[in-house]
mmJSON file of the N, C-alpha and C atoms, coordinates in Angstrom:
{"data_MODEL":{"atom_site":{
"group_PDB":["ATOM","ATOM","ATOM","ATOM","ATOM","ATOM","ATOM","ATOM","ATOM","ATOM","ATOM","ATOM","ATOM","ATOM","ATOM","ATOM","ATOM","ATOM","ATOM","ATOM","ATOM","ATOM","ATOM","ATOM","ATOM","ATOM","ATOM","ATOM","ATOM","ATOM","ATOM","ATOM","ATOM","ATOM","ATOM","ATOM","ATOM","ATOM","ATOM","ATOM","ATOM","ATOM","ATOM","ATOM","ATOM","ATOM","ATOM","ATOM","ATOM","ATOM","ATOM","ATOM","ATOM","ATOM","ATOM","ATOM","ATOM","ATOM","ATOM","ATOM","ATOM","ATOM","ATOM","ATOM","ATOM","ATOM","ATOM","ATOM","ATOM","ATOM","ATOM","ATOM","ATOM","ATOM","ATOM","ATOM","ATOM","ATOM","ATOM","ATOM","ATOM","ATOM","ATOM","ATOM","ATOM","ATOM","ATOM","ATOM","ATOM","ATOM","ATOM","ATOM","ATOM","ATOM","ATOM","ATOM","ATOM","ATOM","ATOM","ATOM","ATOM","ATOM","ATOM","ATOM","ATOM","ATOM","ATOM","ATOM","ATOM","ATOM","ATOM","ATOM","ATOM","ATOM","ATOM","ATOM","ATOM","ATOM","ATOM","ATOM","ATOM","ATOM","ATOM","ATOM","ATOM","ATOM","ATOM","ATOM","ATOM","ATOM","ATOM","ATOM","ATOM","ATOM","ATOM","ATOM","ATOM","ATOM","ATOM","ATOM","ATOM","ATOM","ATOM","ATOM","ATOM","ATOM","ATOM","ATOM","ATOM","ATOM","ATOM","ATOM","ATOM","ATOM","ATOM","ATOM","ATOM","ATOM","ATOM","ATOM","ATOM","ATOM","ATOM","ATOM","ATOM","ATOM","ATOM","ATOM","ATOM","ATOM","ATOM","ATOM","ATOM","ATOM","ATOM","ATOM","ATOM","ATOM","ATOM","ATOM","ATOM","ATOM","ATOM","ATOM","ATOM","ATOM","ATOM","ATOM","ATOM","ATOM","ATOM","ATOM","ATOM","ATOM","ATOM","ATOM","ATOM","ATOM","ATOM","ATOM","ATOM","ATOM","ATOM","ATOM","ATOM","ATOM","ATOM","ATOM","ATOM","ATOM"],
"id":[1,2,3,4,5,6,7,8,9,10,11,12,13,14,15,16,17,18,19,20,21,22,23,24,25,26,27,28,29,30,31,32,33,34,35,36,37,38,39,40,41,42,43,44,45,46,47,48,49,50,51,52,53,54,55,56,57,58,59,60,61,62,63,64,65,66,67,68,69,70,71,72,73,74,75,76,77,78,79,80,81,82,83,84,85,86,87,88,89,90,91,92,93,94,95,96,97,98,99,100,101,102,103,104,105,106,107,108,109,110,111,112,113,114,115,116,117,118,119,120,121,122,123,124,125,126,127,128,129,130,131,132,133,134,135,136,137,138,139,140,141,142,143,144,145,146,147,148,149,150,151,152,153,154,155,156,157,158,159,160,161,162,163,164,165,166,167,168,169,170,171,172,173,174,175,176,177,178,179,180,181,182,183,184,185,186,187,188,189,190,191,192,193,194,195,196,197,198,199,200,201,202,203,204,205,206,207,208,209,210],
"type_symbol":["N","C","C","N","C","C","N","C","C","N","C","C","N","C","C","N","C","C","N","C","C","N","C","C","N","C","C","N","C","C","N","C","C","N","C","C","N","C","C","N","C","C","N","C","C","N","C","C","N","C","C","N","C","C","N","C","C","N","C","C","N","C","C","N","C","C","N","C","C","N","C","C","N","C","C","N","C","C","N","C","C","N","C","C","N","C","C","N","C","C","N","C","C","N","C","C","N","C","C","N","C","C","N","C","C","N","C","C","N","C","C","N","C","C","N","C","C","N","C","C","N","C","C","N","C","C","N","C","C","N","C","C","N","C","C","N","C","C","N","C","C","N","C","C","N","C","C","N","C","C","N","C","C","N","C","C","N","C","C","N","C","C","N","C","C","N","C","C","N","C","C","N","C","C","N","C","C","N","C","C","N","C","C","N","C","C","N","C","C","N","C","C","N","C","C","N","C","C","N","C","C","N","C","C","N","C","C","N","C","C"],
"label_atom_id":["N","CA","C","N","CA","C","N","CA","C","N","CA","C","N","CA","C","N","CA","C","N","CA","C","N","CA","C","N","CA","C","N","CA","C","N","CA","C","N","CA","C","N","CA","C","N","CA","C","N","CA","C","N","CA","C","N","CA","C","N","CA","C","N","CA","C","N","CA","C","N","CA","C","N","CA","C","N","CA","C","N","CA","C","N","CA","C","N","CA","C","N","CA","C","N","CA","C","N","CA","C","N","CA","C","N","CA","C","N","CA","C","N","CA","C","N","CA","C","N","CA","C","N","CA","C","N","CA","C","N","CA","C","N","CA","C","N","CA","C","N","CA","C","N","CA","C","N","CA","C","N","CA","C","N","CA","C","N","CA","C","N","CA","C","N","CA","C","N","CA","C","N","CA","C","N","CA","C","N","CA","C","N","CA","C","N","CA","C","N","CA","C","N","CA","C","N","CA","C","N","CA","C","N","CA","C","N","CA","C","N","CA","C","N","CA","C","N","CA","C","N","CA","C","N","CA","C","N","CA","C","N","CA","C","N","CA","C","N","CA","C","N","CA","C"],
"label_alt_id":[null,null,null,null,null,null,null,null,null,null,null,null,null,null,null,null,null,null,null,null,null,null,null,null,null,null,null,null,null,null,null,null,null,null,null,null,null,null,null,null,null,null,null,null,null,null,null,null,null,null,null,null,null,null,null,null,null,null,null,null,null,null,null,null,null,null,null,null,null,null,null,null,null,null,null,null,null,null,null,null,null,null,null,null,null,null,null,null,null,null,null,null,null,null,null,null,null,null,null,null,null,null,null,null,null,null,null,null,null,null,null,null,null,null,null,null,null,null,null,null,null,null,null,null,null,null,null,null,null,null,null,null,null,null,null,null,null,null,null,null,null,null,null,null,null,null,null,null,null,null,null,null,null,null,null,null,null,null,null,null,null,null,null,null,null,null,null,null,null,null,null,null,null,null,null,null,null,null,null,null,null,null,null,null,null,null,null,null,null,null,null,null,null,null,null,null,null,null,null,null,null,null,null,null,null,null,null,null,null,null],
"label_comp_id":["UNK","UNK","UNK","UNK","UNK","UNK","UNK","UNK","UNK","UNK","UNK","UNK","UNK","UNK","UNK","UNK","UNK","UNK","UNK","UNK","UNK","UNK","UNK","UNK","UNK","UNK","UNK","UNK","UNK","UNK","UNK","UNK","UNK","UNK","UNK","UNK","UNK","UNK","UNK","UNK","UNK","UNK","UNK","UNK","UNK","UNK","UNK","UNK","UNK","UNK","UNK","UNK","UNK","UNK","UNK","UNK","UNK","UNK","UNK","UNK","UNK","UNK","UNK","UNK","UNK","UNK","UNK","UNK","UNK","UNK","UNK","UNK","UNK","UNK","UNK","UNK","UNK","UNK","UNK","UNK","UNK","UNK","UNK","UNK","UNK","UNK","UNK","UNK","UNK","UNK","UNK","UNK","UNK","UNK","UNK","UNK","UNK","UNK","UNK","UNK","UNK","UNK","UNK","UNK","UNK","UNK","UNK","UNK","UNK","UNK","UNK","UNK","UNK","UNK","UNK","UNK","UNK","UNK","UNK","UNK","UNK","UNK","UNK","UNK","UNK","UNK","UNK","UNK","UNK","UNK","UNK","UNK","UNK","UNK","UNK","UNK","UNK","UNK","UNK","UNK","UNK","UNK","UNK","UNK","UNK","UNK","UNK","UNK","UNK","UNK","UNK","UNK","UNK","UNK","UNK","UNK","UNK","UNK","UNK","UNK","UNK","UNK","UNK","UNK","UNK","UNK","UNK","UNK","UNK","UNK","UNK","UNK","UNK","UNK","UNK","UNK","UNK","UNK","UNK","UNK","UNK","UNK","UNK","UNK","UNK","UNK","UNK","UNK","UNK","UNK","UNK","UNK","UNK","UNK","UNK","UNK","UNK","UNK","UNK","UNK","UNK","UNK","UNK","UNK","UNK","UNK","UNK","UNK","UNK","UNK"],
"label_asym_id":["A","A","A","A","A","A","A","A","A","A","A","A","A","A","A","A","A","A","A","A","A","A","A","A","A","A","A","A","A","A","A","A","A","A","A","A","A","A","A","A","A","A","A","A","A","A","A","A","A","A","A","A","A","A","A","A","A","A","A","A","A","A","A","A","A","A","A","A","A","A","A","A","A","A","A","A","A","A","A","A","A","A","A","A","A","A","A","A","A","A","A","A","A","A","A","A","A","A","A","A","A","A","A","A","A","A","A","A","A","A","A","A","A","A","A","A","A","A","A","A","A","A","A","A","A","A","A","A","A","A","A","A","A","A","A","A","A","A","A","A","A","A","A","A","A","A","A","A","A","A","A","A","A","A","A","A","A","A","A","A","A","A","A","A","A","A","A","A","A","A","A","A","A","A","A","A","A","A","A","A","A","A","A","A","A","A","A","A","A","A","A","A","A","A","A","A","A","A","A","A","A","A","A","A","A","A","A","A","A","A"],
"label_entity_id":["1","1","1","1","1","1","1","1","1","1","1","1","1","1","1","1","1","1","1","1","1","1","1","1","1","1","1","1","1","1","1","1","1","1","1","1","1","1","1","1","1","1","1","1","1","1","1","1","1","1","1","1","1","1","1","1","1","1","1","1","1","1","1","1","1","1","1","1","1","1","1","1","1","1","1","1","1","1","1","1","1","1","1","1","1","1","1","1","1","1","1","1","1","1","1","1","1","1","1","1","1","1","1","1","1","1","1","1","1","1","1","1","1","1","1","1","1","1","1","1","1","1","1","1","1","1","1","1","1","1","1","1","1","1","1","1","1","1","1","1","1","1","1","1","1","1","1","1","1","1","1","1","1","1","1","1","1","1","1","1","1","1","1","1","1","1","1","1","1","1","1","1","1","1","1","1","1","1","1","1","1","1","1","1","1","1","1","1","1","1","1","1","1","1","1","1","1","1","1","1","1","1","1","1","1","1","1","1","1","1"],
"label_seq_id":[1,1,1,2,2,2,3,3,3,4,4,4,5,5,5,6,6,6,7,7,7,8,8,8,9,9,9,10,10,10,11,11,11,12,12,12,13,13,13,14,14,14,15,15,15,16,16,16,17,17,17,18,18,18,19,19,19,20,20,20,21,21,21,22,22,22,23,23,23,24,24,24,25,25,25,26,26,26,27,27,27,28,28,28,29,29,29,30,30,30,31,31,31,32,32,32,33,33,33,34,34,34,35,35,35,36,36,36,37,37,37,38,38,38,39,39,39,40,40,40,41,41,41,42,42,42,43,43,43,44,44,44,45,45,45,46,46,46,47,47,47,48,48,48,49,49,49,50,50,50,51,51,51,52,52,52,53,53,53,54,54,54,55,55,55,56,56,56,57,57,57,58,58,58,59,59,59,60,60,60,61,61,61,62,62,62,63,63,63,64,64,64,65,65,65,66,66,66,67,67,67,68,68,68,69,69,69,70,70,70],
"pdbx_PDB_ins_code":[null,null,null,null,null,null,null,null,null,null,null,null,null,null,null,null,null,null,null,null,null,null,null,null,null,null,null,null,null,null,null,null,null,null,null,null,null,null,null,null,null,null,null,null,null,null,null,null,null,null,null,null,null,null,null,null,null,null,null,null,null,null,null,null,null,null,null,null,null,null,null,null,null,null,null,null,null,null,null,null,null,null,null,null,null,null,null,null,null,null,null,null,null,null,null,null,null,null,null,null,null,null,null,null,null,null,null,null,null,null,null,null,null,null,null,null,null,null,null,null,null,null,null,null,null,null,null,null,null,null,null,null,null,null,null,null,null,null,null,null,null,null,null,null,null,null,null,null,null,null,null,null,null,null,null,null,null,null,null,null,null,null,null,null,null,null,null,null,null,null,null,null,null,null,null,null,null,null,null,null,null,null,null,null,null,null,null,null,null,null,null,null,null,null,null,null,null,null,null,null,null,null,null,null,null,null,null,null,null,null],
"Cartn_x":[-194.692,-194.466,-193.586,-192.735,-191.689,-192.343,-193.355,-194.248,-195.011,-195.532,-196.406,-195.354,-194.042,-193.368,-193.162,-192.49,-192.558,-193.109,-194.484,-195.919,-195.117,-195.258,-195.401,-193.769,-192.792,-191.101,-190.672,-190.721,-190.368,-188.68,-187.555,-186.711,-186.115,-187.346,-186.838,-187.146,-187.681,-187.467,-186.07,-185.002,-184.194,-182.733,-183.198,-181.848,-182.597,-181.879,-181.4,-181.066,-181.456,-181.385,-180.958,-179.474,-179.153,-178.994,-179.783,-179.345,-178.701,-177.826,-177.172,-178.348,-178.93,-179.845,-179.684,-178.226,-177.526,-176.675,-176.637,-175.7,-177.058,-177.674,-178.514,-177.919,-176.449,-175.929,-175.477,-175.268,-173.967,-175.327,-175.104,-176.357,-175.832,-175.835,-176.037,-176.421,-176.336,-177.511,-176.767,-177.343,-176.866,-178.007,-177.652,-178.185,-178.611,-179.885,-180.239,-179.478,-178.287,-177.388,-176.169,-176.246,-174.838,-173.77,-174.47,-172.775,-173.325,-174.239,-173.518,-174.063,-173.268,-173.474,-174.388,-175.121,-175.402,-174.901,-175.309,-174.74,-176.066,-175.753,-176.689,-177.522,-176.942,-177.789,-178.681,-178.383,-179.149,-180.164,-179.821,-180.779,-181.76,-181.259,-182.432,-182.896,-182.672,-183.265,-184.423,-184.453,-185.649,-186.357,-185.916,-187.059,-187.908,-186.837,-187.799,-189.345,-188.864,-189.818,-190.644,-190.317,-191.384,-192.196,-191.557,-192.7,-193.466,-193.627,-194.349,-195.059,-195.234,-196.002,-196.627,-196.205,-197.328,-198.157,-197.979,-198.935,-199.954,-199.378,-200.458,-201.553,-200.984,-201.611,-202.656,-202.315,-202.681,-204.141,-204.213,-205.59,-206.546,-207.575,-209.264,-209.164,-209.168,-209.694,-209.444,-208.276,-206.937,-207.955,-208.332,-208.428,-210.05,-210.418,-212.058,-211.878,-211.078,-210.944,-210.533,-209.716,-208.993,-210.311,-210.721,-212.115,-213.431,-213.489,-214.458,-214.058,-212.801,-211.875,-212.664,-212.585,-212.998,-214.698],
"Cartn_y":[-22.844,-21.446,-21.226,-21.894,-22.46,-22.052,-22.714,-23.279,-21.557,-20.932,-19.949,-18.634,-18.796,-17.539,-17.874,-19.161,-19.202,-19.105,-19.201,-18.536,-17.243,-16.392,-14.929,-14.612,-15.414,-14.904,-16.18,-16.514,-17.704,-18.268,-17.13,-17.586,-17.74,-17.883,-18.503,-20.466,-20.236,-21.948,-22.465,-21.883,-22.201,-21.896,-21.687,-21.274,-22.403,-22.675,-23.239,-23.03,-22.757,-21.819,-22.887,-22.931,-24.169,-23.348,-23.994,-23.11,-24.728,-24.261,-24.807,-24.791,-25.787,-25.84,-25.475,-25.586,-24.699,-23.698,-23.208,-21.524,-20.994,-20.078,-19.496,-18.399,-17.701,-17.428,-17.866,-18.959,-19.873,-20.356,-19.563,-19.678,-19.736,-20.651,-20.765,-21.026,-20.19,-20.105,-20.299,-21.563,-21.718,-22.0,-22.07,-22.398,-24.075,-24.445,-25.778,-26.53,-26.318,-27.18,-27.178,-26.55,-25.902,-25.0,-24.204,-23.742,-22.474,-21.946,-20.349,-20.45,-19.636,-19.252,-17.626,-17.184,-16.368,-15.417,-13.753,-13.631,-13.613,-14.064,-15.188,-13.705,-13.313,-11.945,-11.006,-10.838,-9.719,-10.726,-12.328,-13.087,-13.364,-13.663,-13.926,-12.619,-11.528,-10.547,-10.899,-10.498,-10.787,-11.955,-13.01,-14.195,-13.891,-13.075,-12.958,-12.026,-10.731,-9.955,-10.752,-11.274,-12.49,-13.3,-13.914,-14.647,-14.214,-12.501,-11.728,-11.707,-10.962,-10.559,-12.237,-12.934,-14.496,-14.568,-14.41,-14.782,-13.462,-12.346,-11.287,-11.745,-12.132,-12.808,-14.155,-14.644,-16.168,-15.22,-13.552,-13.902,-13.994,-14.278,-14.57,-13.441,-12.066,-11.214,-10.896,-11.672,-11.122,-12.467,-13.36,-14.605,-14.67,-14.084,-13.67,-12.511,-11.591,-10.358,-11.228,-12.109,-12.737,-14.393,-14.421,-15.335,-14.504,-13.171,-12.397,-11.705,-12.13,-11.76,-12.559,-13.869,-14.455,-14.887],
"Cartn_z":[-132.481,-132.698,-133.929,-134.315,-135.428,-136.609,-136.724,-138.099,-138.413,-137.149,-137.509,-138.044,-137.279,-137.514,-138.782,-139.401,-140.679,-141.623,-140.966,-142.156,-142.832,-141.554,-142.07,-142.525,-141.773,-141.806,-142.814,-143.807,-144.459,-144.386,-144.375,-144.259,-142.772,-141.806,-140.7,-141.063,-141.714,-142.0,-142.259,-142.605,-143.135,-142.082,-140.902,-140.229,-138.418,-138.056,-136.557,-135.563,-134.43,-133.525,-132.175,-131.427,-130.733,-129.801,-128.198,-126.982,-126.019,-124.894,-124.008,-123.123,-122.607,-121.873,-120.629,-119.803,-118.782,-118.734,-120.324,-120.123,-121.324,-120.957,-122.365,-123.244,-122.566,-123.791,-124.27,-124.088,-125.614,-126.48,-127.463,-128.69,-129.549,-130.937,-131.929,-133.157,-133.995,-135.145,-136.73,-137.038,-138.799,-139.45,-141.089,-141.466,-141.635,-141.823,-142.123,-142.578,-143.832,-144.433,-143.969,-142.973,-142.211,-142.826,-143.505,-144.704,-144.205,-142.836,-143.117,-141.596,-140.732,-139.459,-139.707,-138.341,-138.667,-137.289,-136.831,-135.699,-134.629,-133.55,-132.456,-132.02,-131.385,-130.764,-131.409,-132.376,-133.647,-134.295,-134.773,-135.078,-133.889,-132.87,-131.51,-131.51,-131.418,-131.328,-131.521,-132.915,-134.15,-133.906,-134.17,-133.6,-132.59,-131.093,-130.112,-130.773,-131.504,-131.962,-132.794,-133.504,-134.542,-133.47,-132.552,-131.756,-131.539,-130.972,-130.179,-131.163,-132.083,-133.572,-133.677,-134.114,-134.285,-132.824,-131.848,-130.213,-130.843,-131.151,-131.57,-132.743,-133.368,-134.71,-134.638,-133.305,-132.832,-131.708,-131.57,-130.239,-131.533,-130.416,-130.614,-131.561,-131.154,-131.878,-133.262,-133.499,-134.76,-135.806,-135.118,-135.795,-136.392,-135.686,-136.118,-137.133,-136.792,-138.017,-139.685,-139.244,-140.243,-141.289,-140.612,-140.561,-141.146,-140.946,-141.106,-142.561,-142.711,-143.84,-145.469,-144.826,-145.89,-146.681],
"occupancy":[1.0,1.0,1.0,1.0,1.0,1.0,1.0,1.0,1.0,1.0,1.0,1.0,1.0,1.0,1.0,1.0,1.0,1.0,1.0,1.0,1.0,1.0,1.0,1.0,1.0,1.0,1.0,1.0,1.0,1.0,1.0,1.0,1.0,1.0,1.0,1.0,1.0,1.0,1.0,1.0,1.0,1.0,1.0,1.0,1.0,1.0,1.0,1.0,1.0,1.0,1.0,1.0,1.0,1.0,1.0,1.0,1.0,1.0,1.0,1.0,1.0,1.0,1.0,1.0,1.0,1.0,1.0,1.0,1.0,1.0,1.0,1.0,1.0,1.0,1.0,1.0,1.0,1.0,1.0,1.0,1.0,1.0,1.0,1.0,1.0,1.0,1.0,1.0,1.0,1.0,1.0,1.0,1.0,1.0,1.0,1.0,1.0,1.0,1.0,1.0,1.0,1.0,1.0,1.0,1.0,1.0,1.0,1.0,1.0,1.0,1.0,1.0,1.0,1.0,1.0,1.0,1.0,1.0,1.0,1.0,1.0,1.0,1.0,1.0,1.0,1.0,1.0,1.0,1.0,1.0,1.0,1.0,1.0,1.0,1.0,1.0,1.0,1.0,1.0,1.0,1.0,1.0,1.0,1.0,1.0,1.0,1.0,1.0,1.0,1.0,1.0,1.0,1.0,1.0,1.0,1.0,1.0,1.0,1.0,1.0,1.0,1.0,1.0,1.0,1.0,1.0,1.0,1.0,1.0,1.0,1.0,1.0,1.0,1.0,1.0,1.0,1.0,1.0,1.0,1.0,1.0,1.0,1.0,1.0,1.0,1.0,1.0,1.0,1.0,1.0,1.0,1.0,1.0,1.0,1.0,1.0,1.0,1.0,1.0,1.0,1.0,1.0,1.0,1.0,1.0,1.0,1.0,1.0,1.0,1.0],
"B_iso_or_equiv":[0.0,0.0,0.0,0.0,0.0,0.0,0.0,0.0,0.0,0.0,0.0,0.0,0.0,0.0,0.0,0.0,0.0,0.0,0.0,0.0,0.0,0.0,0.0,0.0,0.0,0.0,0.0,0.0,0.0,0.0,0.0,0.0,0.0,0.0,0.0,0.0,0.0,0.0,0.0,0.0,0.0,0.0,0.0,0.0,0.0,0.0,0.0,0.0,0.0,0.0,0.0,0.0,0.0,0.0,0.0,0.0,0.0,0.0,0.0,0.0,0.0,0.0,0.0,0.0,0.0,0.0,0.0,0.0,0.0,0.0,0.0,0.0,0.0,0.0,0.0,0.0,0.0,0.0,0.0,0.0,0.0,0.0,0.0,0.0,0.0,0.0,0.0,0.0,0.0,0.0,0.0,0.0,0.0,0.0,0.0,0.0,0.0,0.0,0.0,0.0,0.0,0.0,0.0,0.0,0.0,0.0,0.0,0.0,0.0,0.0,0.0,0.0,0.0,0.0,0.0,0.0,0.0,0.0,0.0,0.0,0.0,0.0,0.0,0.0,0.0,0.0,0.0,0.0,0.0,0.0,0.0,0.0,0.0,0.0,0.0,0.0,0.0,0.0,0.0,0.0,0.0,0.0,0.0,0.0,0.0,0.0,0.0,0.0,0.0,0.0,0.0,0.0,0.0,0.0,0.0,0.0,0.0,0.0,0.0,0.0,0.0,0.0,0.0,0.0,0.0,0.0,0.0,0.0,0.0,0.0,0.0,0.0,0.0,0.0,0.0,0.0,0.0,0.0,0.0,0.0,0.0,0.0,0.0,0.0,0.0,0.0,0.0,0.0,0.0,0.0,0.0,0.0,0.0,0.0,0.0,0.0,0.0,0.0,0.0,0.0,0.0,0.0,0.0,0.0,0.0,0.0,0.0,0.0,0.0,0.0],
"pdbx_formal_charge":[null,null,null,null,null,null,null,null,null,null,null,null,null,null,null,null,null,null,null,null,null,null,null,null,null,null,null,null,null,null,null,null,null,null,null,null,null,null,null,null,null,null,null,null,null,null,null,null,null,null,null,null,null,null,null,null,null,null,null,null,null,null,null,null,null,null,null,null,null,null,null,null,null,null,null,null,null,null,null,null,null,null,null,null,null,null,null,null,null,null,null,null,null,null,null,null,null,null,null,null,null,null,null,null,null,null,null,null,null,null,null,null,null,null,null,null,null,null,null,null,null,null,null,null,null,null,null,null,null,null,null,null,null,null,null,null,null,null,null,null,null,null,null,null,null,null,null,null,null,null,null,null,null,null,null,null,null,null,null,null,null,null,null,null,null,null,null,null,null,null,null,null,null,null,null,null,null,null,null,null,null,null,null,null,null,null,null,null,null,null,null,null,null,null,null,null,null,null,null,null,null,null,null,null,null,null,null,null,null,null],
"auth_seq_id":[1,1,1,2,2,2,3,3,3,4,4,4,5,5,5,6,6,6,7,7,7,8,8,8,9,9,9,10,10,10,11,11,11,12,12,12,13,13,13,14,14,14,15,15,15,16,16,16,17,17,17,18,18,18,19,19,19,20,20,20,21,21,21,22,22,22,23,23,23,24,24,24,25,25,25,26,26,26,27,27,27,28,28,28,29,29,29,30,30,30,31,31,31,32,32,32,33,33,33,34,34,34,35,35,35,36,36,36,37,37,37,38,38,38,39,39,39,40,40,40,41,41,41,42,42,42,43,43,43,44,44,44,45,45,45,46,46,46,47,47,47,48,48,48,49,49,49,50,50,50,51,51,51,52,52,52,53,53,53,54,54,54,55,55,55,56,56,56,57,57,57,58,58,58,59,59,59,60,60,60,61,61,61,62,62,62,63,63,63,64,64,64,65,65,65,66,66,66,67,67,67,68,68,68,69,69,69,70,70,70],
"auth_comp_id":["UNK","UNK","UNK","UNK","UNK","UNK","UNK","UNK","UNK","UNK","UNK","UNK","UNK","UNK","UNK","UNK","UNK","UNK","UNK","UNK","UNK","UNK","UNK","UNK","UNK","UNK","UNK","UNK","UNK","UNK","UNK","UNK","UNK","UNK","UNK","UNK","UNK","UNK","UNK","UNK","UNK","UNK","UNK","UNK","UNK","UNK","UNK","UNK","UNK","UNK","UNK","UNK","UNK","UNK","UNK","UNK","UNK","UNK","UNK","UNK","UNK","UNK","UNK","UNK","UNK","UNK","UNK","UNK","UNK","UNK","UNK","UNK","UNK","UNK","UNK","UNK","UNK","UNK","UNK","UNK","UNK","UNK","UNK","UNK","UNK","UNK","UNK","UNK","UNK","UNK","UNK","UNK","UNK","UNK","UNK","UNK","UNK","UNK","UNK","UNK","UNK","UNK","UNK","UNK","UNK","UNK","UNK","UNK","UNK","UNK","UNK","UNK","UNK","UNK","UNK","UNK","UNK","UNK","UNK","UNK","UNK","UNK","UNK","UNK","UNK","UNK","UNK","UNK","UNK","UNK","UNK","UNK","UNK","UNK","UNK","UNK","UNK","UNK","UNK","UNK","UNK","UNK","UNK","UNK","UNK","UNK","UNK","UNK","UNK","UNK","UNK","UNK","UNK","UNK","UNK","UNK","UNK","UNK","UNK","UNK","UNK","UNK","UNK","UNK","UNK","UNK","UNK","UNK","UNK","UNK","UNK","UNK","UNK","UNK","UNK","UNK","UNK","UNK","UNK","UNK","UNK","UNK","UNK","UNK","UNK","UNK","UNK","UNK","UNK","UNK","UNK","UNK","UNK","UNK","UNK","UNK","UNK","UNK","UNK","UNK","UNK","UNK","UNK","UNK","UNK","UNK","UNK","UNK","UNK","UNK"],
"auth_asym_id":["A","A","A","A","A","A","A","A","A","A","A","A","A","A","A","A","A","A","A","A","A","A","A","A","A","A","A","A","A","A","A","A","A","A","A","A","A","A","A","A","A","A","A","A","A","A","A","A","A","A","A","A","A","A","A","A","A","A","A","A","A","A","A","A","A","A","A","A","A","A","A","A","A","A","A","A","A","A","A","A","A","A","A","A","A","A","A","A","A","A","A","A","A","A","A","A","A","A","A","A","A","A","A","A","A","A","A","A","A","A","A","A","A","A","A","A","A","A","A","A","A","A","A","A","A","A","A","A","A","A","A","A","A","A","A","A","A","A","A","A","A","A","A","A","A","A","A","A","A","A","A","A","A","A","A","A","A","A","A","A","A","A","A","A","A","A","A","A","A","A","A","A","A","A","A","A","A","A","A","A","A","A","A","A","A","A","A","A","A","A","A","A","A","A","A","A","A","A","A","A","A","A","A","A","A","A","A","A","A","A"],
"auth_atom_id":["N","CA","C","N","CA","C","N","CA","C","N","CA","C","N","CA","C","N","CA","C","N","CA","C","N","CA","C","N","CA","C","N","CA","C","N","CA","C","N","CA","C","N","CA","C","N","CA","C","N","CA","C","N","CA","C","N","CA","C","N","CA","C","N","CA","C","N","CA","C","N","CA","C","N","CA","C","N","CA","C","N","CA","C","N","CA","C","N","CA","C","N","CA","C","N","CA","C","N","CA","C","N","CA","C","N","CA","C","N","CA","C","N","CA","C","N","CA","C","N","CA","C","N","CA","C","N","CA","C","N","CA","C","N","CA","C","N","CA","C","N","CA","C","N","CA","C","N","CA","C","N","CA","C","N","CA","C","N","CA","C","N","CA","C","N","CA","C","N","CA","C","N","CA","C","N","CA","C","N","CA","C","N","CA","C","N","CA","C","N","CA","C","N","CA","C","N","CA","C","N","CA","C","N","CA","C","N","CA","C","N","CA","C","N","CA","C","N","CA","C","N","CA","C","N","CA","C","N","CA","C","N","CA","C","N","CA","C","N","CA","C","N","CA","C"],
"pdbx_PDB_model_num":[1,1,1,1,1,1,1,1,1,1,1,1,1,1,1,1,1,1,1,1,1,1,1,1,1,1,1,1,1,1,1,1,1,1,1,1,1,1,1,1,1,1,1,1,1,1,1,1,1,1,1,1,1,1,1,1,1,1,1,1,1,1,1,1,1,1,1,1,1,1,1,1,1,1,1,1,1,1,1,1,1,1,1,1,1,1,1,1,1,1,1,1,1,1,1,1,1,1,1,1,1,1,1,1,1,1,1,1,1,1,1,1,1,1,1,1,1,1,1,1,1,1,1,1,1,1,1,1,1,1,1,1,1,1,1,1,1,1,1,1,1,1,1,1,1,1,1,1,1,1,1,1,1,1,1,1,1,1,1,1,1,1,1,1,1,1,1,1,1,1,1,1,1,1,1,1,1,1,1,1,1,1,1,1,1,1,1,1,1,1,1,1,1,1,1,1,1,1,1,1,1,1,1,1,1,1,1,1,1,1]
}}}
């Protein structure tokens, strides 16, 4: 899911998203080289909304429109 949001969101390639596998709010988010934190809630936000938008982008129907494209 990583790879596709980054299709369309490119500078999610570049940030890290760390969850506690037994507390899910202790989240945190830097960048790849580690030199910038970002803030966890307002960035998850958005990812969550980006996932949704790529699963939309990923049905049958979106993918044939996009196929029918070329």
């Amino acid at each position: 899911m990583n790879e596709i949001i980054g299709f369309y969101y490119p500078e999610f390639k570049e940030i890290t998203i760390k969850r506690k596998w037994y507390d899910k709010k202790d989240v945190k988010v830097k960048s790849k080289d580690g030199g910038r934190e970002y803030e966890p809630k307002k960035l998850v936000e958005i990812y969550e909304k980006a996932s949704e938008i790529a699963i939309e982008k990923l049905s049958i129907i979106n993918l044939v429109y996009e196929v029918s494209r070329i």
